[in-house]
Structures are given as structure tokens and as C-alpha cells.
C-alpha positions in Angstrom: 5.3 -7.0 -3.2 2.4 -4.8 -2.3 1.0 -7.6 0.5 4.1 -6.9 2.4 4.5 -3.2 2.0 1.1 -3.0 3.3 1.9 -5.2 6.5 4.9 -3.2 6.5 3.1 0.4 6.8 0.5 -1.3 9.3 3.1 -2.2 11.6 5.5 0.5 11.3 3.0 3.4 11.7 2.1 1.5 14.8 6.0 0.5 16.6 7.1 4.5 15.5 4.0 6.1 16.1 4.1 7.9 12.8 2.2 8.1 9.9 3.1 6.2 6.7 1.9 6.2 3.3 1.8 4.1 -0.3 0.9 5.5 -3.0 -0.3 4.5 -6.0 0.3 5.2 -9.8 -2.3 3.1 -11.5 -1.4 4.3 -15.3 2.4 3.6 -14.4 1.8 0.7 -12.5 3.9 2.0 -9.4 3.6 2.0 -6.1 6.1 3.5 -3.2 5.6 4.1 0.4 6.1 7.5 2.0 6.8 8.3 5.9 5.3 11.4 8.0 8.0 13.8 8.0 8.2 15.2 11.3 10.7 17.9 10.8 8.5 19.4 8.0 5.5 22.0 8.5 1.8 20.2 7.7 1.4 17.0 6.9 4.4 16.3 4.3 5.4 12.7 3.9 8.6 11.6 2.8 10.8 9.1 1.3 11.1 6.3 3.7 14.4 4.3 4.0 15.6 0.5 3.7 14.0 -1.5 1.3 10.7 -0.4 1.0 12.2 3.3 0.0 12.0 2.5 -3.7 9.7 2.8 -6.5 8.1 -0.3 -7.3 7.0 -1.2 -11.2 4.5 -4.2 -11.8 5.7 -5.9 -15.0 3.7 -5.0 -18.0 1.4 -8.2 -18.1 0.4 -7.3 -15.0 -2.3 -4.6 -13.7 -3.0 -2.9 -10.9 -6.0 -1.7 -9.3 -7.2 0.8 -6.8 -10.2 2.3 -5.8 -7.9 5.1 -3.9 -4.4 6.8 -5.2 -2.8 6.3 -1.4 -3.4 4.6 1.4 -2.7 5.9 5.2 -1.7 4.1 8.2 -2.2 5.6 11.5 -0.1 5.4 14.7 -3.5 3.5 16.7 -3.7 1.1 13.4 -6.1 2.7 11.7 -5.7 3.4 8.0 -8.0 4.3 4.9 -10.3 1.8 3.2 -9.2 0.5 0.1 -9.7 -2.3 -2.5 -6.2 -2.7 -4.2 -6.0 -5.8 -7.0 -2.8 -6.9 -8.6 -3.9 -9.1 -11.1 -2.4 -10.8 -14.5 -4.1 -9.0 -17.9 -6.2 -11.9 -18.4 -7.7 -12.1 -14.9 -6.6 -15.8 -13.9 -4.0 -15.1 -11.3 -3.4 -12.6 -8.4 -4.2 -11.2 -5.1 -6.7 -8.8 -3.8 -6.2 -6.6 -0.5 -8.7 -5.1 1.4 -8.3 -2.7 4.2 -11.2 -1.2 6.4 -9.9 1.0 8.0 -10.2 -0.8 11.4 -6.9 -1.8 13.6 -5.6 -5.3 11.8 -8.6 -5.7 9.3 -6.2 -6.0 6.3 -7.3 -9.1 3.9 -5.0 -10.1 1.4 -6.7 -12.7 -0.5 -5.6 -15.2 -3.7 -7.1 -14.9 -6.9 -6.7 -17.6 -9.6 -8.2 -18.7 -12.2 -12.0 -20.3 -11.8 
């Protein structure tokens, strides 16, 4: 899930002292992670291996939500703020994550229905 491709990133960007990136097709409702490809020029990312190397599709019932289209995790834990929600289409059950951009400050909160 996207909580644990998250942690994931965090930590690995961290332990390998690379950048890592997911990225995020809201229409599609995708999501894949990238890793800084050092043998390229600039900053090109790349497919990452193991099990986190592979496209991810929410089911159709459910949606995803993002205020940004990638998030990035720095090798001294830092990483872009963002307000990601994978939510049913009725709005009763899911989780919201929250990262501020600070070293460990991810949230990943429930949400269910009220």
C-alpha cells in the first residue's frame, strides 16, 4: 500500500543515501516509486527494484488524492510536503498521510466513517 511505500522511500533514501521518488497518477489511480539514478546526467530517477518496482492500481471504488503529483525523499530525511488520501468513493473508510517535510514527520492516519 501507499503507507508502506512511503516508509519505505523515507528509510531507503536515508540507509543508501540516495534520492527516491513516488509518483502519483491521480486520474489513473497509480502510484510507483522511482530511485535517483546515479549513473545518469541531472537528476533522472529510475525504476527501483524488488517489490516496490511496480505500478500500483487502486481498485476502482477507491480514490486517491494528492495535493502534489510526486513526493521526494532526501538522503538527511527530508522530503516534500504532501497531503495524500486514499479513500473509498463514499468517504467512510481510508487513510490519510501527511508528510512535512521534516526528518520522520510522516502521519499516516485512519479514516472511517463518522
Amino acid at each position: 500500500n501507499i503507507g508502506k511505500m512511503v516508509r519505505y522511500a523515507e528509510a531507503s533514501a536515508i540507509m543508501e543515501e540516495t534520492r527516491y521518488k513516488i509518483v502519483f497518477d491521480i486520474e489513473k489511480r497509480a502510484y510507483w516509486l522511482l530511485k535517483e539514478d546515479e549513473k545518469g546526467p541531472g537528476n533522472l530517477f529510475k525504476k527501483t527494484d524488488g517489490r516496490f518496482g511496480n505500478k500500483f492500481f487502486l481498485p476502482k471504488d477507491i480514490l486517491l488524492k494528492s495535493d502534489k503529483n510526486e513526493l521526494i525523499f532526501l538522503p538527511n530525511g527530508r522530503s516534500t510536503k504532501a497531503s495524500i488520501s486514499v479513500i473509498d468513493d463514499r468517504g467512510k473508510k481510508g487513510y490519510d498521510i501527511k508528510t512535512t517535510g521534516r526528518a520522520g514527520q510522516t502521519e499516516i492516519s485512519s479514516v472511517s466513517e463518522k
